[in-house]
C-alpha positions as CSV (number, residue, x, y, z in Angstrom):
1,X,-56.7,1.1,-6.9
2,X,-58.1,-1.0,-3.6
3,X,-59.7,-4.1,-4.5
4,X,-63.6,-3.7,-3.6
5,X,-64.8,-4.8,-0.5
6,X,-67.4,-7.9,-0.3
7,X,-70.2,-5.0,0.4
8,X,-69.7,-2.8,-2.6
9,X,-69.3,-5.6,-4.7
10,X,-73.1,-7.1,-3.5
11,X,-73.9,-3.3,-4.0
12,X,-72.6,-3.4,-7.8
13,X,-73.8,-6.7,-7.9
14,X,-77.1,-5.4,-7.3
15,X,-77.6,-2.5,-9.9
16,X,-76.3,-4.8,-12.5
17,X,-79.0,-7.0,-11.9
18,X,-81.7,-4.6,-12.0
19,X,-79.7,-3.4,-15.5
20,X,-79.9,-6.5,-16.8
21,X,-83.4,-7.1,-15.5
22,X,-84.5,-3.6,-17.6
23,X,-82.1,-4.7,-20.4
24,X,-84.1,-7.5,-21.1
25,X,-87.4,-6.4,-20.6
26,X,-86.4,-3.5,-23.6
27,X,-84.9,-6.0,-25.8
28,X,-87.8,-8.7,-25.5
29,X,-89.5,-8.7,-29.3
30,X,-93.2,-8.1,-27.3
31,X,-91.4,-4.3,-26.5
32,X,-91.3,-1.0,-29.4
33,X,-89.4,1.9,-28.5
34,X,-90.4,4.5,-29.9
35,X,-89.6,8.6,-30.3
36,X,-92.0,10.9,-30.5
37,X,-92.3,13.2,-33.5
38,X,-94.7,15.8,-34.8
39,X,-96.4,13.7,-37.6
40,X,-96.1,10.6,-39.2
41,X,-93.8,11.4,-42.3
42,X,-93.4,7.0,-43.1
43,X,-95.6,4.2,-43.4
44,X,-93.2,2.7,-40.4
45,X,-94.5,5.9,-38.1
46,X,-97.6,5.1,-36.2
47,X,-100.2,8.1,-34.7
48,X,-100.3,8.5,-31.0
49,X,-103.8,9.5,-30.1
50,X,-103.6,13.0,-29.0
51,X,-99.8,13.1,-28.9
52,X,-98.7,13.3,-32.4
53,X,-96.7,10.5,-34.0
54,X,-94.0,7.8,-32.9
55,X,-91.6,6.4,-34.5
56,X,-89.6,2.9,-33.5
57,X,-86.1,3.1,-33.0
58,X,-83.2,0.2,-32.8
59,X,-82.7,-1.0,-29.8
60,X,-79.4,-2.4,-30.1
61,X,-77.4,0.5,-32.7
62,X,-77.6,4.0,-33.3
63,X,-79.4,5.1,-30.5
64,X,-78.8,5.8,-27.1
65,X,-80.2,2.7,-25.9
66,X,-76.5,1.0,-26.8
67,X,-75.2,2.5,-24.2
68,X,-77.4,0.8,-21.5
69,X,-75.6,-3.0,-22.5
70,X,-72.1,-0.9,-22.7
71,X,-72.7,0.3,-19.2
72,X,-73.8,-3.5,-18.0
73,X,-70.6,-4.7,-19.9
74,X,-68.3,-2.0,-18.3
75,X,-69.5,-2.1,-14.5
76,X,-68.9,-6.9,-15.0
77,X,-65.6,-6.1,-16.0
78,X,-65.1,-3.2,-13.4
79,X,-66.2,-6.3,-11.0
80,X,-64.1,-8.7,-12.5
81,X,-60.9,-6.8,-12.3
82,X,-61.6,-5.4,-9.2
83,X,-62.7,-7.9,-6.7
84,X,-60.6,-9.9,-4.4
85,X,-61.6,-13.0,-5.6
């Protein structure tokens, strides 16, 4: 494979920092993440007025929201093994 020019690497460059930017703001302790359910069926589940119930997830394990730090991980090294310098 090519090595990646000096534009799409400011162009990777770019999304990972707006990944990292969101990253951060959803791993900051002052942030819940929450999936909505039908009910509260736990003292951890809270109501949502008018919506039902919510329930916090992990942010780091067994939810989809792994993958976003996987994907940051993968596209640095993608970078790093691809650029010419």
């Amino acid at each position: 494979m090519p090595k990646l020019t000096a534009a799409q690497e400011r162009s990777i460059e770019t999304v990972l920092y707006h990944l990292e930017r969101a990253n951060k703001f959803i791993q900051d302790d002052a942030t819940i993440v929450a999936r909505k359910k039908s009910q509260c069926t736990t003292t951890l589940d809270f109501e949502v007025p008018g919506k039902g119930a919510a329930s916090s997830i992990c942010k780091d394990t067994g939810s989809d929201m792994a993958g976003l730090q996987m994907g940051i991980d993968y596209l640095k090294n993608f970078v790093k093994m691809n650029s010419k310098g």
